[in-house]
N, C-alpha and C positions, 0 to 999 in steps of 0.2 A: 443230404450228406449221410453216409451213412458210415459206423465205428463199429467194428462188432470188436468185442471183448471176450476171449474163451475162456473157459476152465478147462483142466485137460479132460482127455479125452473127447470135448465136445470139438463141430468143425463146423467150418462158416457154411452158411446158404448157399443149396445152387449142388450139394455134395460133392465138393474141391478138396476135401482131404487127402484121401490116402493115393490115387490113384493118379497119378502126376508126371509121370515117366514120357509116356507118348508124347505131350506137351511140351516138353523143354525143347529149348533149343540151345543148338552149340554144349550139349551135354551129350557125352556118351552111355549109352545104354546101360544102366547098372542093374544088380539084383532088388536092389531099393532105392526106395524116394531119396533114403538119407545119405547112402552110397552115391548118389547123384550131384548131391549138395555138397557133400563131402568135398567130392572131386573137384567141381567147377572152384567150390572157394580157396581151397587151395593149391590152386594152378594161377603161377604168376600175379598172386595178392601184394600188392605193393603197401598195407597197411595204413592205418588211419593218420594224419596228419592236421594240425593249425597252423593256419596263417592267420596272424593279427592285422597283419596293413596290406591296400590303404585298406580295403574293406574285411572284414571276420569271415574265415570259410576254414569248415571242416572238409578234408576229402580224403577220399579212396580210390585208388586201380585197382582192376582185377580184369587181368591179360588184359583183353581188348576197347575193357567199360573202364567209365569214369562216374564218379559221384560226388559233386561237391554240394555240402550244405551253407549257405548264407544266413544272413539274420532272420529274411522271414522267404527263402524260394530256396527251391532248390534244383542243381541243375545235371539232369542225369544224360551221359553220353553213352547208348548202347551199340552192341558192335556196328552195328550196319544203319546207315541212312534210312533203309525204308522201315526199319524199327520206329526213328524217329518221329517217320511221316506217318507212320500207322497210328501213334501214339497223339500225334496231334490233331487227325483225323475224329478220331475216338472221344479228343477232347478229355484225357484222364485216362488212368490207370488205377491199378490194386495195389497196392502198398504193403505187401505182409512181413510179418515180425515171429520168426519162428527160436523159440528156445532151444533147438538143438537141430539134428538135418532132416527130422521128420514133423517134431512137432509143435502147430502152427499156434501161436496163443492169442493174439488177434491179428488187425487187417483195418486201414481206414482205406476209400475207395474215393480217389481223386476223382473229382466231376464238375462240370460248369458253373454248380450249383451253389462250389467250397472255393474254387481257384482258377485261375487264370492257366492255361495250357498253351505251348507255344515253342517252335523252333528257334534259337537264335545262336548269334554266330556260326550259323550255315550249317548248324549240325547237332549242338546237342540243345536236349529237351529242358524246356526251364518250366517249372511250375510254382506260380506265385500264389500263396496262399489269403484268401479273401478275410477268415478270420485266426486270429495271431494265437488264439486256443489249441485250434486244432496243428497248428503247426508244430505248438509246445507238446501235443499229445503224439504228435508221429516225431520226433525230438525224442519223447522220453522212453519209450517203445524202442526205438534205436538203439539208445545208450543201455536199456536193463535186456536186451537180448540177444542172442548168438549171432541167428543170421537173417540178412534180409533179401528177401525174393521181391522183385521189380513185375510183373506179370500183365496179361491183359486184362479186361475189364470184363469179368462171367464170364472168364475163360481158363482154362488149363494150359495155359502158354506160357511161357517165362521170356521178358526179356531182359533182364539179369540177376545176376544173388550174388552177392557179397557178404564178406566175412565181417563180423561187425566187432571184430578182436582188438579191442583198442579205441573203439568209437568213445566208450563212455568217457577217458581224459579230453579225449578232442573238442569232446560234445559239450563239455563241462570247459572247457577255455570258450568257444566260441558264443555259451550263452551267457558268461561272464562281460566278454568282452562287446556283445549286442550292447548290454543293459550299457557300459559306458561307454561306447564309442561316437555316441548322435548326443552333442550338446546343443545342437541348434536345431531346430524343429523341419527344416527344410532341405539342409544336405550339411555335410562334412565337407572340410578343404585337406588335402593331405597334407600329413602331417609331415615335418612341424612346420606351421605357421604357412601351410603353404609352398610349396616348390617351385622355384619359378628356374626354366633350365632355359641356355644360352649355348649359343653355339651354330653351325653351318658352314658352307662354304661362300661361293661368290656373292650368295643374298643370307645375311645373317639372320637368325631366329631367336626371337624370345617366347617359349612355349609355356603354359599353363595349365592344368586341370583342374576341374572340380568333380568330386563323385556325388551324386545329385541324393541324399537321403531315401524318398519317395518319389520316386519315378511314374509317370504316368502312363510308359511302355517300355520297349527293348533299349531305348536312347538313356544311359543311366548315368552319361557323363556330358560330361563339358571341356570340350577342348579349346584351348584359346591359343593362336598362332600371331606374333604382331598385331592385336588387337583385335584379329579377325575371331567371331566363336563360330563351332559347330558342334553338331550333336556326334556323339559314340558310345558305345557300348563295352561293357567289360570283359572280359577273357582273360580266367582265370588260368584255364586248359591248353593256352595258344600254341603248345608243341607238341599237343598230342602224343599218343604212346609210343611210336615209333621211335620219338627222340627223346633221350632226355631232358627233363628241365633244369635250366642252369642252377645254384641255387641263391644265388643274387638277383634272380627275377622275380617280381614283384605281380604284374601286371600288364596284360596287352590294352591297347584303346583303339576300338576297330572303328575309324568316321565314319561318316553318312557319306563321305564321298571319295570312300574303299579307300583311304591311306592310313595305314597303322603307326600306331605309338607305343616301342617296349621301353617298359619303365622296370628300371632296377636300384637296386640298393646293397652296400653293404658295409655293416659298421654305419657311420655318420656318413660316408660316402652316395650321394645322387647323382644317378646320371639317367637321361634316356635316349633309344633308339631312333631316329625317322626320316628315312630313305638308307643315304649313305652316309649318313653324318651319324657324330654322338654328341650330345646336348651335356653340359655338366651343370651342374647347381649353380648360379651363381646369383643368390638373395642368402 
């Protein structure tokens, strides 16, 4: 693992300060590194946001990227697919944390070493962190700094930078909300008390989830259909930036055997999505 920590004017190993232009991508040629950063952040920043339920996540867009932080992974969508594959490839990424649009003040460098690396939901990169320190350490670096650059690993590539204008409330609900949201050591039931939805057509449904705490891979949920369970995964992103998100959406649940689940809410009102029906509360 490696943390590097700057003072100013100092620059990480490998000499990746000042010379960063050639490198980016999807940035337009500026006179300066800062003028670069400048631009990309803000063009179509959709600003930082929380979600409390079912699960804690901080996020951001920025035009084409996505960023959501969870309790302890995080899960980054950059513009293009083979971003994603390169990045999983690679098994990690650089993490940098710059105080303004030039200058960098540290940098933890994700690797096999600290986290787990991995495509899910067909697209964006999730990285689960092995120990819950260093996750608190790239956490707080987030919240006390301007902007954060996404990049390659000993390399002068970028594959996103975000405005971090607003992280620090986000940042500060979401790790409030970690600390009490797991009362049971093994998963959470959404709340309250469980949602159990009703409804369909010629074969009627009584649908269930569980969100699993600690997960042992991409399967982080529990879907139960008339008694049947199967394993799914969460998707928080499910409408991508082309469309917007409703904002009584909650959460997608993608099964292991490709049939999705949207769950929404709004006020005391539950309902969810799956096929051509709508499922409503009824426990």
């Amino acid at each position: 693992m490696r943390i590097f920590r700057l003072q100013s004017g100092q620059t990480l190993p490998g000499n990746r300060a000042s010379k960063r232009v050639p490198g980016l991508r999807r940035a337009a040629l500026c006179a300066s590194v800062s003028a670069v950063l400048l631009t990309v952040c803000s063009a179509a920043f959709a600003g930082w946001e929380f979600n409390g339920s079912p699960l804690p996540n901080a996020y951001a867009q920025s035009g084409d990227m996505s960023l959501e932080l969870q309790c302890d992974r995080i899960r980054f969508a950059p513009a293009g697919y083979e971003d994603a594959e390169g990045i999983e490839r690679s098994r990690g990424l650089s993490i940098r944390f710059m105080a303004n649009g030039s200058t960098e003040t540290g940098a933890f460098q994700v690797g096999p070493e600290n986290a787990e690396v991995r495509i899910v939901d067909n697209f964006p990169v999730e990285i689960i962190f092995k120990n819950q320190e260093d996750y608190g350490f790239v956490l707080e670096q987030l919240a006390e700094n301007a902007v954060l650059n996404l990049s390659m690993l000993d390399k002068d590539v970028s594959y996103g930078i975000f405005d971090l204008k607003g992280s620090r409330a986000a940042i500060s609900s979401l790790r409030s909300a970690c600390d009490s949201h797991y009362t049971d050591e093994t998963y959470s039931i959404e709340a309250p008390e469980g949602v159990v939805y009703c409804g369909g057509g010629a074969i009627k449904r009584q649908i269930e989830y569980i969100i699993l705490h600690d997960p042992s891979n991409e399967w982080d949920v529990l879907v139960t259909v008339n008694g049947e369970t199967m394993r799914a995964m969460t998707s928080y992103s499910y409408f991508g930036n082309a469309t917007p998100t409703p904002s009584d959406f909650v959460v997608a649940l993608l099964a292991e055997d490709r049939s999705e689940f949207l769950v929404f809410r709004e006020g005391n009102k539950n309902w969810l999505e799956y096929g051509d029906y709508t499922y409503r509360q009824c426990n």
